[in-house]
C-alpha positions in Angstrom: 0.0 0.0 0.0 1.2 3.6 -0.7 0.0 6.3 1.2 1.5 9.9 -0.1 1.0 12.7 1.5 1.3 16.7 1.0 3.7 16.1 -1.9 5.1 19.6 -2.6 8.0 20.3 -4.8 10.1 22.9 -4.3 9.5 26.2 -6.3 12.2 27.8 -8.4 13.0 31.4 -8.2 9.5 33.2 -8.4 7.5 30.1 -10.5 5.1 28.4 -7.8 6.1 24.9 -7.2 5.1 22.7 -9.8 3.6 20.3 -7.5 1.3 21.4 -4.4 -0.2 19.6 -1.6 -1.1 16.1 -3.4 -1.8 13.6 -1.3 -3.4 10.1 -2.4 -3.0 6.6 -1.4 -2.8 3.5 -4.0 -4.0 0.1 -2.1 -2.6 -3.3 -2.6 -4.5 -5.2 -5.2 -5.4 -2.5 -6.8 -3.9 -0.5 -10.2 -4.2 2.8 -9.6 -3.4 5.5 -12.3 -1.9 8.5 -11.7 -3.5 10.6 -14.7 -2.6 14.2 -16.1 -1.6 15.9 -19.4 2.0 16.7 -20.5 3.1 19.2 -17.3 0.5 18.2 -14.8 3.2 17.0 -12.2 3.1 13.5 -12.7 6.6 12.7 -12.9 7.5 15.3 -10.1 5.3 13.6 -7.7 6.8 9.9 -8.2 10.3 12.0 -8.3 8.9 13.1 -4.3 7.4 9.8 -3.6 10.8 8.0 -4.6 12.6 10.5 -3.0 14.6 11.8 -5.9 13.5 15.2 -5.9 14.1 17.6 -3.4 10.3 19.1 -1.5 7.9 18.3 1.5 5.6 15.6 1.9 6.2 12.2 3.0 5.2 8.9 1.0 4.7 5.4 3.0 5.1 2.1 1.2 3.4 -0.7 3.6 3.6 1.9 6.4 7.0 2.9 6.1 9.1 5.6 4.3 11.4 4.4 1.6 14.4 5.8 3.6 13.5 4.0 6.4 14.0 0.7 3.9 16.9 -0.9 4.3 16.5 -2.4 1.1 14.5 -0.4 -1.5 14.8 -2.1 -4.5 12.9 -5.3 -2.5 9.8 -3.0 -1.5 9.3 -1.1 -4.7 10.6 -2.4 -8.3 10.7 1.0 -10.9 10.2 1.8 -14.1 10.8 5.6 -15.4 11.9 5.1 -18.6 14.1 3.4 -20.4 16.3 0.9 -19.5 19.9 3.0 -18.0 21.9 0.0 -19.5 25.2 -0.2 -21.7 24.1 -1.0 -25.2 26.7 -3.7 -25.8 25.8 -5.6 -22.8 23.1 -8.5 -23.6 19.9 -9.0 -21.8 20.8 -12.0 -19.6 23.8 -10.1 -18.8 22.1 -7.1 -17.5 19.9 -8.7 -15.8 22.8 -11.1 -13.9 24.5 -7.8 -13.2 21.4 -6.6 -11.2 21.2 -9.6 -9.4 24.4 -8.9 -7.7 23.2 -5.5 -6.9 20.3 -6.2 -5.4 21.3 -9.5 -3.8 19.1 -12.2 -5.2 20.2 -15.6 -7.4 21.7 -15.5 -10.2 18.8 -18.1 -11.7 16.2 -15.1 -10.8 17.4 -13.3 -14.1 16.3 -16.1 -16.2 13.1 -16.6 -14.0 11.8 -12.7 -15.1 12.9 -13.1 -18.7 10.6 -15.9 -19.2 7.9 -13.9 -17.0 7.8 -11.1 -19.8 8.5 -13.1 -22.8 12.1 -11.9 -23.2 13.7 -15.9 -22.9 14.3 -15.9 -27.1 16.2 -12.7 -26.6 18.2 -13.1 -23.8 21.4 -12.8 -25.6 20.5 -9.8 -27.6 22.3 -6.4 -26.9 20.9 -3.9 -25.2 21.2 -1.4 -27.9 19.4 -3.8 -30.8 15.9 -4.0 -28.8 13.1 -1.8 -29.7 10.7 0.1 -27.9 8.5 -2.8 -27.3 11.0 -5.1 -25.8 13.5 -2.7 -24.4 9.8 -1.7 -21.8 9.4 -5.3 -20.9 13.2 -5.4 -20.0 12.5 -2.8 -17.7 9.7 -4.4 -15.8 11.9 -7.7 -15.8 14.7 -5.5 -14.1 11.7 -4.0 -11.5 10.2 -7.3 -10.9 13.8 -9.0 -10.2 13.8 -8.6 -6.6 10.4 -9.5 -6.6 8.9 -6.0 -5.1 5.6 -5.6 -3.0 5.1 -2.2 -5.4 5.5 -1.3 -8.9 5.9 2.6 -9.7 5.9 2.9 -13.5 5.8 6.1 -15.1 4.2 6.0 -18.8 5.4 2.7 -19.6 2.5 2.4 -22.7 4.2 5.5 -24.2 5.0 5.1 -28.1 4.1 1.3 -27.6 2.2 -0.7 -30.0 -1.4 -1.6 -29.3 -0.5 -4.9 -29.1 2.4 -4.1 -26.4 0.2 -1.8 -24.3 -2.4 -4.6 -23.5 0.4 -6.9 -23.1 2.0 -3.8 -20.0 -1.3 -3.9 -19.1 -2.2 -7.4 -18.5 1.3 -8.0 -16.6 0.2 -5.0 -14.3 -2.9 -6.6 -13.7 -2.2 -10.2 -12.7 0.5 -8.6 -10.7 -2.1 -6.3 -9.2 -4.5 -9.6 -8.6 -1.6 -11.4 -6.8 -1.5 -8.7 -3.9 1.0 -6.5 -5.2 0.1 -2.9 -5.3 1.0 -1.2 -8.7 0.8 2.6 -9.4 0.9 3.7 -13.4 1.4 7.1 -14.3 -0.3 8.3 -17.9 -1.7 11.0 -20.2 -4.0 9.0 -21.8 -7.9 9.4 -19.8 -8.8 6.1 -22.1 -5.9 4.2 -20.7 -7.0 5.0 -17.3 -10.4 4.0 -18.2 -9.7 0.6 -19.3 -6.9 -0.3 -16.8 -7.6 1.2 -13.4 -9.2 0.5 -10.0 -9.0 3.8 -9.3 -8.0 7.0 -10.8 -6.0 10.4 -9.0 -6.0 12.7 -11.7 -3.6 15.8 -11.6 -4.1 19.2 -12.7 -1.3 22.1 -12.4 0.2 20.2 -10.0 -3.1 19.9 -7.5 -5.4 16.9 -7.3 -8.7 17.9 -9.0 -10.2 13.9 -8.4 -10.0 10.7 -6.9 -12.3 8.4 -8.4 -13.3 4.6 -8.6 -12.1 3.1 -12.0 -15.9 3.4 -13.2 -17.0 6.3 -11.6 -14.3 8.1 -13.5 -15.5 6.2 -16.8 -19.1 7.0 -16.4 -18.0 10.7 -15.7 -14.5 11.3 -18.0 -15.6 9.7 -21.0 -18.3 9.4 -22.8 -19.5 7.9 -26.3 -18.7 9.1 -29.6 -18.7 8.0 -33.4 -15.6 8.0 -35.6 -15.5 9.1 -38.7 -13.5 9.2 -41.7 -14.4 10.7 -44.6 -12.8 12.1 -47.9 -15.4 14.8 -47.3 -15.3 15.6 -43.8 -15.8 19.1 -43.6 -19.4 18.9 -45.8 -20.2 15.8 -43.3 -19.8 17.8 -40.5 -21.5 20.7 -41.4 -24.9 19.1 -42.5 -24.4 17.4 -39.0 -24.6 20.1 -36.9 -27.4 21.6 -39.5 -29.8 18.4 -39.0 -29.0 18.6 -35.2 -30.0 22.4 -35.2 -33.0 21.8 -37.0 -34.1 19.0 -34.8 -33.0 20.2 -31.7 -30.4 17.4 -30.9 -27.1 17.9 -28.4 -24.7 16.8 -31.1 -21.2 18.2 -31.1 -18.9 17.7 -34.0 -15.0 17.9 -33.7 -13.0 18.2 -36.5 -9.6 15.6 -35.5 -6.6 15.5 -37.5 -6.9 14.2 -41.5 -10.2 13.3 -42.6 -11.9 12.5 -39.3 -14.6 13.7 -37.5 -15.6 12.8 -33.6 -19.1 13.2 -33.3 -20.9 13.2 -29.6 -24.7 12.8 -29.1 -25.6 11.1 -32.6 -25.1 7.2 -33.6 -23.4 5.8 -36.2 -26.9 5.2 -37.8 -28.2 8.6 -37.7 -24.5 9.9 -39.3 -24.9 7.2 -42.0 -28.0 8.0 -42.9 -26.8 11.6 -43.5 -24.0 10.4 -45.4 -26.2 8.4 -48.1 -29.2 10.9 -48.3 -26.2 13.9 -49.4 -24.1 10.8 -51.5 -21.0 11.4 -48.9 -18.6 8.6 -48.9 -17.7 7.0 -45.7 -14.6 5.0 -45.3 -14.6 5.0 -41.8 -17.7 4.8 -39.3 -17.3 3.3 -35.4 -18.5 3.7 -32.3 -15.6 4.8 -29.7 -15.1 6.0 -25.8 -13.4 9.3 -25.8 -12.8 11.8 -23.8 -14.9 14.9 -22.9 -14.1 16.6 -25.6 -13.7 20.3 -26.0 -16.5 21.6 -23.5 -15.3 18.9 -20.8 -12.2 19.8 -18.8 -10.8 18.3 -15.6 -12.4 20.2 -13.2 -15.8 19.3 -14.9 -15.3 15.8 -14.0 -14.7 16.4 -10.6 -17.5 18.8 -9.7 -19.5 16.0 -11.1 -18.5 14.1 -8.1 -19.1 17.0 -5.5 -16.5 19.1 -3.2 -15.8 16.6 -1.2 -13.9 14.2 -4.1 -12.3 17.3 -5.3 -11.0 18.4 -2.5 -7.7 16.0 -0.9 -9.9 12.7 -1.0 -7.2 10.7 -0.4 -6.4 12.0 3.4 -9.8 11.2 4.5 -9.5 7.9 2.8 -6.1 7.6 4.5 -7.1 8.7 7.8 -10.0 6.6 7.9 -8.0 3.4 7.1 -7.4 1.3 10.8 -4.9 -0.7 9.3 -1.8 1.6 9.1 -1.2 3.3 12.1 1.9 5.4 10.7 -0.7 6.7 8.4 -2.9 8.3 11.1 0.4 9.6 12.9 1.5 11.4 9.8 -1.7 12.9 8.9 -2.0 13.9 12.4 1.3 15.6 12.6 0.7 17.0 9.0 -2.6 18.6 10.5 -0.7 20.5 13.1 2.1 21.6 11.2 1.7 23.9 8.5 4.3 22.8 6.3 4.8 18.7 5.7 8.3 17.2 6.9 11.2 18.1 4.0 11.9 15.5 1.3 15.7 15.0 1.1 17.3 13.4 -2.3 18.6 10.3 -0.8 21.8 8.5 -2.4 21.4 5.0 -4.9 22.2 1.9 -2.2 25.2 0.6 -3.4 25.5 -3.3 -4.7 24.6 -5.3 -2.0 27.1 -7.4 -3.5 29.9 -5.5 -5.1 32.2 -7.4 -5.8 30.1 -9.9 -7.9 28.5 -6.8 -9.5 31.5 -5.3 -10.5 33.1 -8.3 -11.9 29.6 -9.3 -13.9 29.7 -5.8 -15.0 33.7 -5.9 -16.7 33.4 -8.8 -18.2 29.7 -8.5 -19.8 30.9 -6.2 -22.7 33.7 -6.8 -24.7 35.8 -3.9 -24.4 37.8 -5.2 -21.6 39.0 -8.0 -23.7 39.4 -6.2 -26.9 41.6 -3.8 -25.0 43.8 -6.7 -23.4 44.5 -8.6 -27.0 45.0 -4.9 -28.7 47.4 -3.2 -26.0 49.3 -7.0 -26.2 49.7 -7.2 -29.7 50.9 -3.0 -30.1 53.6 -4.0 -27.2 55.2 -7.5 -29.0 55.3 -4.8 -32.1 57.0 -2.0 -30.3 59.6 -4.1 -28.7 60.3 -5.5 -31.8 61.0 -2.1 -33.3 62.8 -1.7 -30.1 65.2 -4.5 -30.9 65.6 -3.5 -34.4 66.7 0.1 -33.6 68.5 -1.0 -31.0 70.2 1.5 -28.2 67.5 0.2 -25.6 68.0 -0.9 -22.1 66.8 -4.2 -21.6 63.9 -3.5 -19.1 62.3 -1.2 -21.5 62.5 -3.6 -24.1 60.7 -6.2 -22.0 57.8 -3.6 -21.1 57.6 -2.1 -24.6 58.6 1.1 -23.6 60.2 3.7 -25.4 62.0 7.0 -24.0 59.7 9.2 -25.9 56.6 7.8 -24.4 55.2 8.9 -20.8 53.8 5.6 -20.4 53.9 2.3 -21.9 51.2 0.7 -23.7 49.9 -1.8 -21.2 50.0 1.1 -18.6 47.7 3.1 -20.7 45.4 0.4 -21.1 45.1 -0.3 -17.7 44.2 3.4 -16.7 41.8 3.3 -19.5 40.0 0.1 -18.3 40.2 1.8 -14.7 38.7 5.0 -15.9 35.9 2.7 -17.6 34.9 1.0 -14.7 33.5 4.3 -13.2 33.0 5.9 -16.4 30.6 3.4 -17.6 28.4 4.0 -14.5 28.2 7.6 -15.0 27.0 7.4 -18.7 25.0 4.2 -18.7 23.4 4.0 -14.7 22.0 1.3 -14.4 21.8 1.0 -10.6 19.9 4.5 -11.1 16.4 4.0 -12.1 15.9 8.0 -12.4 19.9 8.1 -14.5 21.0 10.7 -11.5 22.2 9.1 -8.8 25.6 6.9 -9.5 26.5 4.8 -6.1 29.9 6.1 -5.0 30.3 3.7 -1.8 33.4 2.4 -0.3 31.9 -1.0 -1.0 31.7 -0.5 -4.7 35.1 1.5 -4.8 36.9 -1.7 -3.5 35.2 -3.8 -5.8 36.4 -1.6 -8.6 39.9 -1.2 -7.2 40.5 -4.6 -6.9 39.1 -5.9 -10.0 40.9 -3.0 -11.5 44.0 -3.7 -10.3 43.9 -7.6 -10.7 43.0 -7.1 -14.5 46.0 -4.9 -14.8 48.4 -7.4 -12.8 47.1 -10.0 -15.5 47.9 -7.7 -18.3 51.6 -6.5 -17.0 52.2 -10.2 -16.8 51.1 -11.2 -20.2 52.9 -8.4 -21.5 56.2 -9.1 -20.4 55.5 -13.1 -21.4 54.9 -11.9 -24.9 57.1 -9.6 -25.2 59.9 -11.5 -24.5 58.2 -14.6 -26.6 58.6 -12.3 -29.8 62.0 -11.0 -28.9 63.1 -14.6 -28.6 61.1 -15.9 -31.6 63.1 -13.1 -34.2 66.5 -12.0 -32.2 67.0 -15.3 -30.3 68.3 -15.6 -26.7 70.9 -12.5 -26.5 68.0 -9.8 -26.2 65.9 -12.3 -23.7 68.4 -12.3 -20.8 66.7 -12.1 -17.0 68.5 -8.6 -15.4 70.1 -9.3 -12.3 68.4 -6.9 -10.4 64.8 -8.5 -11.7 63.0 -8.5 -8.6 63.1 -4.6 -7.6 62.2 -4.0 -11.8 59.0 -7.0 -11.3 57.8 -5.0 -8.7 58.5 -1.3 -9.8 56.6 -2.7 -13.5 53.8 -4.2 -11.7 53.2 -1.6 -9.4 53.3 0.9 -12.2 50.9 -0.5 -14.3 48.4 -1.1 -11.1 48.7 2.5 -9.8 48.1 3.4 -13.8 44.7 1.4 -13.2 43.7 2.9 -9.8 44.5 5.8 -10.9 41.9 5.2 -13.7 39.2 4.4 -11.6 40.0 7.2 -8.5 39.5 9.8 -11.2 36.6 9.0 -13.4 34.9 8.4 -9.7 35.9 11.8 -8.6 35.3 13.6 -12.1 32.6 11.8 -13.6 33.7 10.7 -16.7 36.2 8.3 -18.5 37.8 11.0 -20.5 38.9 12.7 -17.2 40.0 9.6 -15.8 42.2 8.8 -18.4 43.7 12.6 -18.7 44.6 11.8 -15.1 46.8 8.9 -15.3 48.3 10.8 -18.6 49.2 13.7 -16.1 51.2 11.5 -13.5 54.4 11.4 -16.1 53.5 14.4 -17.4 53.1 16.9 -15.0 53.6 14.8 -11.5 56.8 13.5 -12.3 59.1 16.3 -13.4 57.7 18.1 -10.1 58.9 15.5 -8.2 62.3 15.1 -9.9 63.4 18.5 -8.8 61.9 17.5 -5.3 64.1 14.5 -5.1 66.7 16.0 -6.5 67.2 18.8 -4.0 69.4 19.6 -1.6 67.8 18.8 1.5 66.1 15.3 0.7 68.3 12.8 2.4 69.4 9.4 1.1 67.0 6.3 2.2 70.3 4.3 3.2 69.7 3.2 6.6 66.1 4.3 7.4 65.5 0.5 8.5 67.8 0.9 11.1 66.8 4.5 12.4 63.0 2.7 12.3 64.7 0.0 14.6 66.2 2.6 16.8 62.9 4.6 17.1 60.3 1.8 17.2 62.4 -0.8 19.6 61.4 -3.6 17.4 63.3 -6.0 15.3 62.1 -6.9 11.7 61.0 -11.0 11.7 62.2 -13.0 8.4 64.3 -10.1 7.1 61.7 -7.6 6.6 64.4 -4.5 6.4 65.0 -5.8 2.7 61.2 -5.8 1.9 60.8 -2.6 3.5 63.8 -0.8 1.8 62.7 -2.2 -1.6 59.7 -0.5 -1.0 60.8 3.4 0.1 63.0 2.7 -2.8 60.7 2.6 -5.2 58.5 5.1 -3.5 61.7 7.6 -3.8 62.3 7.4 -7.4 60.5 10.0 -9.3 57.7 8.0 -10.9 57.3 6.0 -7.8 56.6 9.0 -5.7 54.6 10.6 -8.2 52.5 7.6 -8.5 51.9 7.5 -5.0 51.0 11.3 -4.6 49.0 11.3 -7.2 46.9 8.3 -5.8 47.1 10.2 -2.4 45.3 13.1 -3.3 42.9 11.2 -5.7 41.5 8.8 -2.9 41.2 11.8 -0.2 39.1 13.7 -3.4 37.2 10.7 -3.8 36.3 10.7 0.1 35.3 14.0 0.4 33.2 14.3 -2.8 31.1 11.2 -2.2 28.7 12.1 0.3 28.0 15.4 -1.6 28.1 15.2 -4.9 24.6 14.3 -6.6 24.9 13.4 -10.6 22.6 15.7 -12.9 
């Protein structure tokens, strides 16, 4: 059950708020329609109900506010839209990457494909599907949890006939199995056919709240269709013979060739036709609306002050069964303004790092990057070679002099920067596309994916590498350097902090592109800055720091941990080292700060 009440947006500069005091309630096992034309407020009041919008008012689902859920996505499945998803990615896919999120079984994405007839399709892309289908994949990624309420906002829109009654059946058995379903349209004959009950919006108020018949019998009303090549003659001998015989018959010209014609039958207008030799081609009987003497406010008088005004808090506070309801309404009674609405943040995966991993490897960019940024580094060490006047450890990593980075590193900081990027420009854990989850969960997921996928790649690299120099120059170019331990780890930590990096940025700047500029910058700009720092006078050598540590700590390193620990300031002192490690520094404290404030637009 939903039970909203004093929904108010909040105004900008001197416009009055677009939505004002609208309070309804939507009961289980019922569909109820939230109707209104183009800028009536629909979609700002399920903005305020979900709590994506900032205002006043408060919205229970079963009694309780969604912030008060700790797990939304179980109490109310959402469709606004289309589906936030990455157009290479296939149904199943998507839907498997949800499942993570939201904590369910894998086998439950398969279960709600073959609930909306999407099982033939499941390994279709995302971007390939049309209108039709992409709509049922959004109430398959609603119903995945398996939610007490739907909140769908015109999901019929631009559908086919066919796939509107197909919405609308789904809706309905879901409605008929207990579940509580609210629909937003534009279309009064939609709401006619579908609903147990109808709120209708006007300017942002509530003008009715009517019984799905009650609003029939007093929003529509009969008419005849016609087509004709000779319309405008049609019409007016219409409203003539009506004149003449005192008749309440209103003719409306439509678009084309068609007439709507109110207070006659399809037997009086073809009778018309053949006495004045008008040819018909089309001639039906139809509901329609009220036509251009009916308006909103019409239909509600029709059901006396007491509909039009705020039905749905005397419906709510006469309702024993929810007691938070009555406390609410009570509270809202004695204040004059309803508690604020505060734009609450997307919960993060409930299981990250399954997400995150379902998420890299369902598109193929990850491994189209991994066989490209190979192939371009067995092909630059070979040029390498051939030149010659290369060291041997830039030989092994593919590295020239005039390059800031090597290839592999550049592919890791670009699948890094994707990780993040990707959920900025194709949310799918947003419903709304505004709110991007920025959790410490989800970073670690990212960060260690992230950096595992570039270990993988640094390692590869080097194994092919040195495969393709032995293949063509033999075993004089493929010689192991003495000091290969201290170069393992100064490559493999390179190419990892090039990933992190990656991933830090396009978290704290929203965007691949920036991402990627930011592991470009460490060589570029962080380095030389810390060259002249650790070339200066007064930095001191790292010879002996284990000892002075000895000295100041009192403790004595077990298993010979003064060599670990020296290999590591010594790679932390060298220019790139340090850099790297500054530059991640100030990237993870940005990331920190920035989460809890920064809301996506």
């Amino acid at each position: 059950m939903i039970q909203a009440v004093g929904l108010t947006s909040n105004p900008r500069k001197a416009q009055p708020p677009a939505v004002n005091d609208v309070s309804f309630e939507a009961r289980a096992g019922h569909l109820t329609v939230l109707l209104g034309a183009a800028g009536a407020g629909k979609t700002t009041v399920l903005g305020l109900m979900l709590e994506l919008r900032q205002g006043r008012g408060i919205t229970y689902f079963r009694g309780r506010p969604l912030h008060r859920i700790a797990h939304p996505s179980r109490e109310v499945g959402v469709v606004l839209g289309d589906v936030p998803g990455h157009p290479a990615r296939t149904v199943r896919g998507h839907l498997r990457m949800l499942c993570a999120a939201t904590g369910v079984p894998a086998r439950r994405a398969d279960e709600v494909l073959e609930a909306v007839g999407l099982v033939s399709l499941r390994e279709e892309r995302l971007g390939t599907l049309s209108r039709g289908m992409d709509r049922r994949l959004g109430l398959a990624c609603a119903l995945l949890p398996d939610p007490h309420t739907l909140v769908l906002d015109e999901p019929t829109a631009d559908l086919s006939p066919a796939e509107a009654r197909w919405v609308h059946t789904t809706l309905r058995a879901y409605a008929d199995q207990g579940g509580t379903v609210l629909l937003a349209t534009a279309d009064p004959k939609e709401a006619a056919r579908t609903a147990d009950r109808v709120v209708t919006l006007d300017d942002g108020r509530v003008v009715a709240d009517q019984e799905g018949r009650e609003f029939a019998r007093t929003r529509l009303r009969p008419r005849v269709a016609v087509r004709s090549p000779q319309a405008e003659r049609l019409a007016t001998l219409l409203a003539k013979e009506a004149r003449i015989e005192r008749r309440s018959v209103e003719v409306v010209a439509e678009v084309g060739n068609r007439l709507s014609v109110y207070g006659s039958t399809t037997a009086d207008i073809g009778e018309t036709a053949y006495r004045h030799g008008i040819m018909v081609h089309q001639l039906a009987d139809e509901i329609g609306d009220m036509g251009p003497g009916g308006d909103l406010a019409d239909a509600a008088d029709s059901e006396g002050p007491s509909t039009a005004e705020a039905p749905a808090v005397e419906s709510a506070a006469t309702d024993d069964s929810s007691p938070a309801a009555e406390v609410s309404l009570a509270d809202s009674a004695s204040s004059p303004l309803p508690p604020p609405i505060s734009v609450r943040s997307t919960p993060s995966p409930l299981r990250p790092l399954r997400y995150e991993l379902r998420r890299a490897a369902g598109i193929r960019t990850g491994f189209l990057t991994g066989g490209v940024v190979l192939l371009v580094s067995a092909l630059v060490a070979v040029l390498l070679a051939r030149i010659g006047h290369t060291p041997q450890e830039r030989l092994f990593a593919a590295w020239p002099r005039e390059f800031p980075l090597p290839p592999v590193a550049l592919a890791a900081g670009l699948l890094g920067a994707l990780s993040f990027g990707d959920e900025f420009r194709y949310p799918a854990l947003a419903v709304d596309r505004a709110t991007v989850p920025r959790r410490l969960g989800l970073l670690g997921a990212k960060l260690f994916v992230s950096g595992t996928t570039a270990a993988i790649l640094s390692f590869l690299t080097l194994g092919c590498d040195a495969e393709a120099l032995y293949l063509l120059y033999g075993r004089e170019l493929t010689q192991v350097p003495e000091d290969w331990l201290s170069m393992g780890v100064s490559w493999f930590a390179l190419v990892i902090g090039c990933a992190w990096a990656g991933v830090l940025a396009a978290g704290v700047f929203r965007s691949t592109t920036a991402g990627l500029a930011a592991v470009l910058a460490v060589p570029v700009a962080v380095v030389p800055l810390m060259r002249q720092v650790f070339e200066g006078s007064s930095v001191r050598t790292a010879a002996g720091i284990t000892v002075r540590m000895h000295d100041l700590l009192l403790l004595q390193w077990p298993f010979g941990g003064e060599r670990y620990v020296l290999a590591v300031i010594r790679i932390v002192a060298q220019p790139v080292g340090g850099a790297m490690v500054l530059s991640l520094g100030a990237l993870l404290c940005a990331y920190l700060f920035t989460t809890p404030r920064v809301r996506v637009r």
